[in-house]
C-alpha positions in Angstrom: 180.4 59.0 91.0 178.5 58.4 94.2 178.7 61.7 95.4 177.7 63.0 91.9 174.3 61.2 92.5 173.9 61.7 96.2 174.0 65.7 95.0 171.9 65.3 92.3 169.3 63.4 94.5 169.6 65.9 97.3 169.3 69.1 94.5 165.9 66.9 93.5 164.6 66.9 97.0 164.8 70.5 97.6 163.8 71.5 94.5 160.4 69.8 95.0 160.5 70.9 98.7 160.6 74.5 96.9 157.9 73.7 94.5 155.5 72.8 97.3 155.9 75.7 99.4 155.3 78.2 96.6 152.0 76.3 96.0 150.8 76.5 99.7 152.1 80.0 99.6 150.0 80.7 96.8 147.0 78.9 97.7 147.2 81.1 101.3 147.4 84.7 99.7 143.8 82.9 97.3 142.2 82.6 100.6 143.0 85.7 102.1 142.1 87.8 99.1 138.3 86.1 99.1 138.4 86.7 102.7 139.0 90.0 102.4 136.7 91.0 99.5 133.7 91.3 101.5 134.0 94.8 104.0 131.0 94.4 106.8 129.7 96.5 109.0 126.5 95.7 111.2 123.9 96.5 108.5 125.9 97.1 105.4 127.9 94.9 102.7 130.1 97.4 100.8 129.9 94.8 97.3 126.3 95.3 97.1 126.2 99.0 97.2 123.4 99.1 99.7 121.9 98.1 104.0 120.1 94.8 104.3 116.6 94.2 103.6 114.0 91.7 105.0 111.8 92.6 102.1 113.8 92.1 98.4 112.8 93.5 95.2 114.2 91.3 93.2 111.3 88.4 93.3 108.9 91.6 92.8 106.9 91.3 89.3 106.5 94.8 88.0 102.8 94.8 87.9 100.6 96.9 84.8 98.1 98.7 86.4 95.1 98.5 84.6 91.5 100.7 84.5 88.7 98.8 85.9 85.0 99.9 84.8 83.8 101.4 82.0 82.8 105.0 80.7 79.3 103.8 79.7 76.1 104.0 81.6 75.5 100.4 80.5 78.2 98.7 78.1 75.0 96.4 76.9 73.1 98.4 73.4 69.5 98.6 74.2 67.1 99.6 71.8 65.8 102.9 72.4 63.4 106.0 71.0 65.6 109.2 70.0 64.4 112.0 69.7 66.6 114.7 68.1 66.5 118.5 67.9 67.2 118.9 64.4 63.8 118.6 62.7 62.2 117.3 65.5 63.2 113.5 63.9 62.1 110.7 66.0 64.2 108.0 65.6 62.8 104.4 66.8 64.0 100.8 67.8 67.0 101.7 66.8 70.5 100.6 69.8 71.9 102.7 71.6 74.0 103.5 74.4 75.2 106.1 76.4 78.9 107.6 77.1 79.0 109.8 80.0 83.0 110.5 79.3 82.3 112.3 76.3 78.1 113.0 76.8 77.9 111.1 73.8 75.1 108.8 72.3 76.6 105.5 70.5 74.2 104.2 68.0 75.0 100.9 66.5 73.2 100.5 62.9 74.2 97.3 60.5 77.2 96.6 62.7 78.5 100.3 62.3 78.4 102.8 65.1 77.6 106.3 64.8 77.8 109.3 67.4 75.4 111.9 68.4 76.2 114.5 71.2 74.0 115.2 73.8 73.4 119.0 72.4 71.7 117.3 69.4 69.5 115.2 71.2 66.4 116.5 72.9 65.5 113.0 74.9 66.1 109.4 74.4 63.6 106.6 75.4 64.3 102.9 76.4 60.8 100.8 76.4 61.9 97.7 77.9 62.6 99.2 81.1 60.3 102.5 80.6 63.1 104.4 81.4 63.4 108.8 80.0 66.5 110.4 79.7 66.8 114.0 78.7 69.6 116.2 77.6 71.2 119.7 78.4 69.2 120.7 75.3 66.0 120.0 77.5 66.3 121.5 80.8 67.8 125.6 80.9 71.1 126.2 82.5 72.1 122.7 83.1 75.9 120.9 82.5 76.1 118.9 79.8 75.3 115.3 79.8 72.1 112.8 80.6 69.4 113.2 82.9 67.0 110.4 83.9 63.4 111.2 84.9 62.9 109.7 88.5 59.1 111.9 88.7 57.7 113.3 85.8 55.4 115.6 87.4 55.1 119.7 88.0 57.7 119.3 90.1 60.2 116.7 87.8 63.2 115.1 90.0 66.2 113.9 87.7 68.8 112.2 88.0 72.3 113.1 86.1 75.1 110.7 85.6 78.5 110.8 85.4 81.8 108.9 85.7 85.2 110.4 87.2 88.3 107.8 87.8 89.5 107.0 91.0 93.2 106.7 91.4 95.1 103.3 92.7 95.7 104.2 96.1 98.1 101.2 96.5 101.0 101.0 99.3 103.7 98.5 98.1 105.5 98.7 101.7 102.3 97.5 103.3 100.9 95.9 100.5 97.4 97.4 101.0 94.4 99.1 98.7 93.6 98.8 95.2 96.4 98.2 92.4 94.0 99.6 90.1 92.3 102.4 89.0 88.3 102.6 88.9 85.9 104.1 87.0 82.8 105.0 89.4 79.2 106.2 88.5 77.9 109.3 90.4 74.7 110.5 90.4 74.0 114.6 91.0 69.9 115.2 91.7 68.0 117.8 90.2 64.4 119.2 90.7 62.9 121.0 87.4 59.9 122.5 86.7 60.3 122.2 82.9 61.7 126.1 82.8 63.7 126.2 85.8 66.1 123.7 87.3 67.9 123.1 90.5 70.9 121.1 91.6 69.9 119.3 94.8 73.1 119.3 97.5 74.0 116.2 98.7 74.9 117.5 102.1 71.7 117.7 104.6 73.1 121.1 106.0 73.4 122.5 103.1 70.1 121.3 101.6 68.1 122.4 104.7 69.2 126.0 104.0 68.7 125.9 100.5 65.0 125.3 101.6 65.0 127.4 104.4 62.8 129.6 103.2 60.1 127.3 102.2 57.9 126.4 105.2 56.1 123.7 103.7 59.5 121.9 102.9 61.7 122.9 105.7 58.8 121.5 108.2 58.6 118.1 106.1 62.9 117.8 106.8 62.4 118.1 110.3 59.4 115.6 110.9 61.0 112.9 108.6 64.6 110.8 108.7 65.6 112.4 105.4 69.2 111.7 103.9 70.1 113.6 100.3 71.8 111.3 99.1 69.2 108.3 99.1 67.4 108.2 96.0 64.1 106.5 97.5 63.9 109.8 100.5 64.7 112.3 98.0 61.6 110.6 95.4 59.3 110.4 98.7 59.9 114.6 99.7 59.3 115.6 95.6 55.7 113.1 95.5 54.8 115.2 98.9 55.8 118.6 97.0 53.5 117.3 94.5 50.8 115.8 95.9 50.5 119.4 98.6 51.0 121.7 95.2 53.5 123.3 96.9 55.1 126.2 95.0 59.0 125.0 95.3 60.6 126.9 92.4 59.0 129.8 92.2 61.6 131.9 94.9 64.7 130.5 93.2 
C-alpha cells in the first residue's frame, strides 16, 4: 500500500514538473515571436511600410486654403452719379460699387442689387471724394473695364483698374510664404486726348522709346528722376505736357 502511494506521489511530481516546463516553453517561443516581428535596418522599419522621419505628418492639420481680398474696387457702396448711354439717363445719389472681375457696376436700391456692365455706362461720378470714372464706352479702342480721371485736361491721364489672383506660393517642407491666395489691385496708365488713347508702359525703357520721337518729352525724361510706375511722376510729366501745349498724340 505504501508503494501504491509513494508512485502515485512521485507520478504527481513529475506531472507538475511537466506542466511547468510546457509553460516556460511557451512563454519563451511569445517572446521570441515579438522579438522577431520588427525587421530593422539602419533607416527603415519593414511594419511601417516606410524610412524614418524627423518631420511626421500625422500631427499635420490639413489646412483650407482660402482667397484673401476682394474683387471690388471698394467693398463699401458709395453714392454716386451714373451716367448711362442708353438715353443719355443720369442717374443720381443712388450706391454703387464697382466689380473689376466682371467690369460690372453693383447698384444697391431698397436693399436689392442690380447690375449694369461697363458697355452701358458712359461715366460714373462719386461727390464725396470728387472722384470720375469712365468706361470702355468713353474712350476709343480701350479694354473693357473702369478708368479713373487722374487730369482732366487736353492731355487726360487715367488710371484703369483691375484685379488678377495671385497663387499660394506655400512650401510645407520649409514652411515658408503665403498659405493663401490674394486678390491684388493693379493699375495700367493711360494718356487720352478724348479721341485717341494710349497705354503708358510701365517699364522706363520701354516708355522712353515710345516717346522717342517727341523732343519736348524725351528731353523732360532725361532732366528729371522719372519712374512709370509712380502715379505722382507720371501726373507731374502730363501737367508739363499741358501746361507747354505740347502736341503728344498727334504722331501716334
Amino acid at each position: 500500500m505504501n508503494k501504491i502511494n509513494q508512485l502515485n506521489f512521485t507520478l504527481n511530481r513529475i506531472q507538475k514538473c511537466l506542466f511547468l516546463i510546457i509553460i516556460i516553453y511557451s512563454f519563451t517561443l511569445n517572446i521570441n515571436a515579438q522579438t522577431n516581428i520588427v525587421n530593422s535596418t539602419n533607416n527603415t522599419f519593414a511594419p511601417f511600410g516606410g524610412k524614418i522621419e524627423t518631420f511626421s505628418k500625422i500631427n499635420e492639420v490639413l489646412y483650407n486654403k482660402k482667397i484673401i481680398g476682394s474683387f471690388y474696387l471698394d467693398t463699401i457702396w458709395h453714392a454716386s452719379n451714373l451716367y448711362l448711354i442708353k438715353d443719355s439717363i443720369i442717374i443720381k445719389n443712388i450706391k454703387t460699387r464697382l466689380d473689376l472681375r466682371n467690369n460690372t457696376v453693383e447698384i444697391l436700391h431698397n436693399n436689392i442689387v442690380k447690375i449694369l456692365h461697363s458697355n452701358e455706362i458712359r461715366s460714373i461720378f462719386y461727390p464725396n471724394t470728387n472722384s470720375i470714372y469712365l468706361t470702355e464706352s468713353s474712350l476709343k479702342g480701350c479694354p473693357s473695364g473702369f478708368y479713373k480721371i487722374l487730369i482732366n485736361n487736353n492731355t487726360a491721364l487715367l488710371c484703369k483698374y483691375d484685379s488678377k489672383l495671385k497663387r499660394s506660393n506655400y512650401n510645407p517642407t520649409l514652411d515658408t510664404g503665403n498659405r493663401d491666395d490674394h486678390l491684388i489691385k493693379t493699375k495700367t496708365y493711360y494718356i487720352s486726348n478724348g479721341i485717341k488713347s494710349i497705354v503708358l508702359e510701365n517699364l522706363k525703357s520701354k516708355f522712353k522709346k515710345r516717346f522717342k520721337e517727341n523732343n519736348d518729352v524725351r528731353a523732360y525724361l532725361e532732366n528729371n528722376k522719372f519712374n512709370p510706375r509712380n502715379e505722382n511722376d507720371l501726373i507731374l510729366l502730363v501737367n508739363y505736357i499741358n501746361d507747354n501745349n505740347i502736341p503728344l498724340l498727334n504722331s501716334y
